[in-house]
N, C-alpha and C positions, 0 to 999 in steps of 0.2 A: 473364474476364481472368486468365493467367496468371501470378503469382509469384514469386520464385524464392528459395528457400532455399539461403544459401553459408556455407563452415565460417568460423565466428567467428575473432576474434584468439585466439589459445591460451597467450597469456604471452610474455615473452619469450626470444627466439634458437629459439622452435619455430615453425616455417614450416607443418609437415604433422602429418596425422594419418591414422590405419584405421578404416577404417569397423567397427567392434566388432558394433551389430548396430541392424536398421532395427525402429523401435518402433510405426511407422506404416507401412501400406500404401497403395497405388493403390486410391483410393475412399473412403479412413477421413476421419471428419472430424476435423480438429483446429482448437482455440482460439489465441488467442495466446500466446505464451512456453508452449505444450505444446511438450516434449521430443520430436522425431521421429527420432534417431538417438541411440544413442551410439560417441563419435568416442573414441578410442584413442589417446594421446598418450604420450609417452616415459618420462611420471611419472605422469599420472593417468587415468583414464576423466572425459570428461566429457560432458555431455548436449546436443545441438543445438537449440536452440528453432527454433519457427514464429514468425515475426516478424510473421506473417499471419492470418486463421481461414478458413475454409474446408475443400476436400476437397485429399485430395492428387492429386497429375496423376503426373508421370512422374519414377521414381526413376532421376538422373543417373549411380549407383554401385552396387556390389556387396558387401557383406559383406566385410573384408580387402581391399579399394584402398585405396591410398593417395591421399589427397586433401591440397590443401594452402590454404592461407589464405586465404580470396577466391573459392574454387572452389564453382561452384555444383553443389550434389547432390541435387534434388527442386524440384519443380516444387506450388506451390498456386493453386488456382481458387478465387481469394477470392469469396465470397457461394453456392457450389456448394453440391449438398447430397449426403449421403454416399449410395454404393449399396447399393440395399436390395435384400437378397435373393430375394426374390419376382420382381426383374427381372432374374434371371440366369437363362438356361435352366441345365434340373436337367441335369448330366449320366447318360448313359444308364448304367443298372444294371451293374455288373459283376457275371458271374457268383462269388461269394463260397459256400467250403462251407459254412460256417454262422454263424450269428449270435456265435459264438463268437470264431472266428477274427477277425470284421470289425469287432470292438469295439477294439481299439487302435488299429488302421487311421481310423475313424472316429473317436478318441481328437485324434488327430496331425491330422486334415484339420478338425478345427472352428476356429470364428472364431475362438476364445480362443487357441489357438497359434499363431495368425499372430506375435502379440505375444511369443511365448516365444520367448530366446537359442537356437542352437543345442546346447549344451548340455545345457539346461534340457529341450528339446524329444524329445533323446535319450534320457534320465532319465527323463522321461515314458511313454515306447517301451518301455523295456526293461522296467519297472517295471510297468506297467499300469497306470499311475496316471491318474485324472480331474482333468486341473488346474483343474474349477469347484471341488474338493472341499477344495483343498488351499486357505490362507490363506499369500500371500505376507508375506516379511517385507521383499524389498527395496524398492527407492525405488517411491514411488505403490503401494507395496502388489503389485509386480510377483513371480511367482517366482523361486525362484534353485535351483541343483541342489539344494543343503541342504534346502530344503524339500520336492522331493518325495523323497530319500532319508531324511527325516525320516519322510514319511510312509509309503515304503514299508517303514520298519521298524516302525514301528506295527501295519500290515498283517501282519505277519511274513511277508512275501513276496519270494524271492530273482529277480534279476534272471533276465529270459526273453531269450533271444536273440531277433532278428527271427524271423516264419517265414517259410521258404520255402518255393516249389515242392518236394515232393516228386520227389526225382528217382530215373527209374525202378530196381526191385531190380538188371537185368542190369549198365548204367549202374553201378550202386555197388560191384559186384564186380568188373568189369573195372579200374575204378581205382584198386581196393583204398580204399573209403573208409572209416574209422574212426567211430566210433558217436561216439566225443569229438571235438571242435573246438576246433585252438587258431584266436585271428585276432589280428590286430594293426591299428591303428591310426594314421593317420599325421594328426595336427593341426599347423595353422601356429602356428608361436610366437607369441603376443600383441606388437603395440609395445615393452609394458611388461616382460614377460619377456625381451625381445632386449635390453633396455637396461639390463636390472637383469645379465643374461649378461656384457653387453660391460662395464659397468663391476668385476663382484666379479673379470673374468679384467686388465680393465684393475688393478686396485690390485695383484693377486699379480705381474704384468708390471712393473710401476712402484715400486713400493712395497719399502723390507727390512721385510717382516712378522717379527714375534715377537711369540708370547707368555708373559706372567708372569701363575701362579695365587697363591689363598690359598684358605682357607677360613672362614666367618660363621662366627657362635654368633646366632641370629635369637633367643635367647631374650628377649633386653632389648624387640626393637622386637613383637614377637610379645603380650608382656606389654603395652607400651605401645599397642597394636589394641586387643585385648582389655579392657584399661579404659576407652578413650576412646574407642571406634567409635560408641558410642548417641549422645554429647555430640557429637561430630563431626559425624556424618550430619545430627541432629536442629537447630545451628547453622548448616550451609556447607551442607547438602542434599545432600551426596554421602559416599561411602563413602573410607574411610581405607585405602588399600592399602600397600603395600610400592614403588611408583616413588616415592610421593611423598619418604619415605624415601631410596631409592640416588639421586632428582637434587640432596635437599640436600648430602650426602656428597659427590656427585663434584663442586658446588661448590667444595665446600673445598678438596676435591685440587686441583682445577685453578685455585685461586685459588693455591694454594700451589707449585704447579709447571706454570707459565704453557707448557712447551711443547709437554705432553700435548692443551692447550686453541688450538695453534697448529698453521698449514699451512708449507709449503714453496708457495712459488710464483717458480719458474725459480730462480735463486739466491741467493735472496731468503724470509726466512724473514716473516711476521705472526701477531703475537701481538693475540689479542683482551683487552679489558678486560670485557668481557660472557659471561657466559654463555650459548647457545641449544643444548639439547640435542635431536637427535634421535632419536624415541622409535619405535621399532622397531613397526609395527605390520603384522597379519596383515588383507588384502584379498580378494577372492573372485578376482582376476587375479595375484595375488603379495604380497611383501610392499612396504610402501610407509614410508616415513621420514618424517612431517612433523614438523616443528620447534615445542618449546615454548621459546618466547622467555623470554628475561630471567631466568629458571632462579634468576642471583643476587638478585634486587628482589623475585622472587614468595615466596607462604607455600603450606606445603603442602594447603591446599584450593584455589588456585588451579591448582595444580600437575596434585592431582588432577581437577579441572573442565577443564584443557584435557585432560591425556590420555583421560580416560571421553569428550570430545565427538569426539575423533581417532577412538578405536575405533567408535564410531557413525558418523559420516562416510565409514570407510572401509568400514563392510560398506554401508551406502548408497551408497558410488562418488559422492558429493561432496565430496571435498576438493577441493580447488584447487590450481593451479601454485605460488600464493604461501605454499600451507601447507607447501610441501616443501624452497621455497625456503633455502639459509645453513645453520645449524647449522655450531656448531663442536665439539661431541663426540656420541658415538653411545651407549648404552643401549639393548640388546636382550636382552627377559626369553625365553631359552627353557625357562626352568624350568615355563611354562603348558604346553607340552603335554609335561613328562616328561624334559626334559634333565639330565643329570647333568651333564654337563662338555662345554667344545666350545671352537673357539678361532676368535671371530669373525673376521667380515675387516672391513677398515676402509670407512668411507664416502667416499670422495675428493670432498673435498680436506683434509678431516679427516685427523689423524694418529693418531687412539685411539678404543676403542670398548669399552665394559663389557659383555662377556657376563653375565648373572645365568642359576640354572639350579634346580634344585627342589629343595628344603626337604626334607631328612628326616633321621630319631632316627641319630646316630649315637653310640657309646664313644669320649669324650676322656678327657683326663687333666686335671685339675685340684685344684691344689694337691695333688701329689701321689695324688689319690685318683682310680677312674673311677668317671664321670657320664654318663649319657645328654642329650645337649643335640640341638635343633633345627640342622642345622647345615646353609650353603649353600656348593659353590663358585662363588667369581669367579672375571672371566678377563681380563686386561686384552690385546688387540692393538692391537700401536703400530707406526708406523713407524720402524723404528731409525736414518734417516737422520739425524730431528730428536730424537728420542726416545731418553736413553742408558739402558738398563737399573737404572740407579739410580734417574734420573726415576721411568720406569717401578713399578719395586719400590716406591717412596714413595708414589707416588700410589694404587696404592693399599690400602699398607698403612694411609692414611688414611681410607680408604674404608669398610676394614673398623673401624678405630677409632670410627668414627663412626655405624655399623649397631649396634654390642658396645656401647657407650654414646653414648645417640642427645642427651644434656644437651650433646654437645660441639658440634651442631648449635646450641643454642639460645643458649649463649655465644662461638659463632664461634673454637673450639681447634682 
């Protein structure tokens, strides 16, 4: 008896999703609530359960279709048992020059890459790589490019192009071919990259973007890691970073200047009483926003316990529609991979957003004299419609007051 696997609810006001990539084949067997797809949606990747156990029957879609709520896309033969290879005829020998050659080839056609993204699959190819060899680190322990580009540089092995047929010498003179190869590549944009495209070109379209800098002195909070990271870890179980720091600050600010922390909605202005920052995190399909709620009521091991479980959820590609949901201001650290300065765009329907950017020695002046201090810039971009440049400048020149002496944090200045 056959089954039928259809895309779940996806949250709401999302109707549809892409088929990202099929994690099960025609023949595999699957359990209940195993993952046989994952579906592609306008904010997160999420995973399609088998509602059933059995084998799989017949897959309704393609890689990148779009499918929408209710639509069936696989087919299971509950109580089936999966096909075993011994009852497949072998197909016939292609003639192959050598064992050499026929080892990637035979790399890419085993069972183990059925299961591999395309992507992933690619990486594989070009690399030479064995993916029994490699230890995935995504979800179920699956791979991801990172891992065999990880491993291909262990190997210290540079990428091989496919091979081809050799084509004949006269052939390659006649066309003038060149001993180097350029190529190019043409991939469909992900859901999730079309939608993060339409909204950063939607806020520049929409929005009077500006922005206003400063520059830290991280020495205070730098010293203040440095004392307390053992006591901290070894009480809350997690490590004391620098967000949990810039989201008590941009409390302040935006507790102190409510419209940094406020949307425009048609002509009509809302101002929140709550804090929920969104906290800029880097995905293996783009970057993704989910929200640390209550930002004002939490303490900073909490702070840091939701962002360290954000960044794990996201290279595992489960967060959820409800984790991306709201937020009313934006915080994105690009100083993790080497940013000096940059001038975020805003998240709509938010009207502000903290760039933070990396940490290093520079020559100040103080009190007269120069010092070498740890110094960071910020970057605040706001909407000017709601946002008047004064706002702006206060908020956060509060920010920085509160990073430079972080007591102002603990007695609420």
């Amino acid at each position: 008896m056959a089954s039928e696997i259809k895309v779940p609810v996806l949250g709401e006001s999302v109707t549809e999703g892409t088929i990202g990539e099929w994690l099960k084949q025609p023949g595999d067997r699957v359990e209940v609530d195993e993952p046989v797809a994952s579906l592609e949606t306008d904010k997160v990747a999420i995973e399609v359960p088998s509602p059933f156990a059995g084998v799989i029957g017949e897959l309704m879609a393609a890689v990148g279709d779009n499918v929408e709520v209710g639509a069936v896309i696989a087919t299971v033969v509950e109580g089936g048992s999966a096909a075993s290879p011994a009852s497949t005829p072998a197909p016939a020998p292609a003639a192959t020059p050598t064992a050499t050659e026929a080892k990637a080839p035979e790399v890419a056609a085993s069972d183990a890459s059925q299961t591999l993204s395309p992507a992933v699959r690619r990486a594989v190819l070009e690399h030479g790589i064995d993916p029994s060899t490699v230890k995935g680190t995504g979800k179920d322990g699956r791979l991801t490019k990172e891992d065999v580009l990880a491993a291909a540089k262990t190997k210290g092995e540079e990428p091989a192009p496919a091979a081809k047929p050799a084509a004949p010498a006269a052939a390659a003179v006649s066309t003038g071919a060149q001993t180097g190869e350029r190529k190019t590549e043409r991939v469909k944009m992900t859901r999730l990259r079309q939608t993060i495209a339409k909204r950063l070109k939607s806020a520049q379209d929409n929005a009077a973007l500006l922005t206003t800098f400063n520059d830290v002195d991280m020495t205070a909070v730098i010293e203040a890691r440095t004392k307390y990271k053992d006591l901290f870890a070894k009480k809350h179980g997690i490590k004391l970073g620098f967000m949990g720091f810039f989201a008590k600050a941009a409390h302040l600010a935006l507790k102190d200047v409510p419209s940094v922390n406020g949307q425009i909605d048609g002509d009509e202005i809302i101002y929140h009483d709550y804090v929920d920052i969104s906290v800029a995190v880097s995905a293996p399909n783009g970057l993704v926003v989910p929200v640390v709620r209550d930002v004002d009521k939490k303490g900073f091991a909490q702070i840091e316990k939701d962002i360290a479980d954000f960044g794990k959820r996201a290279k595992d590609g489960t967060l959820t529609m409800a984790d991306m949901t709201g937020g009313t201001f934006t915080i994105s650290n690009g100083g993790v991979f080497g940013s000096l300065m940059s001038t975020p765009i805003i998240n709509p329907p938010q009207s502000a957003v903290l760039g933070l950017h990396r940490i290093e020695d520079r020559v100040i002046v103080v009190d007269g004299e120069m010092v070498i201090r740890p110094m960071m810039y910020i970057a605040l971009s706001y909407d000017h419609r709601l946002v008047d440049g004064r706002e702006a400048v206060t908020a956060l020149k509060i920010i920085k007051d509160a990073i430079e002496d972080p007591t102002r944090m603990l007695i609420d200045l």
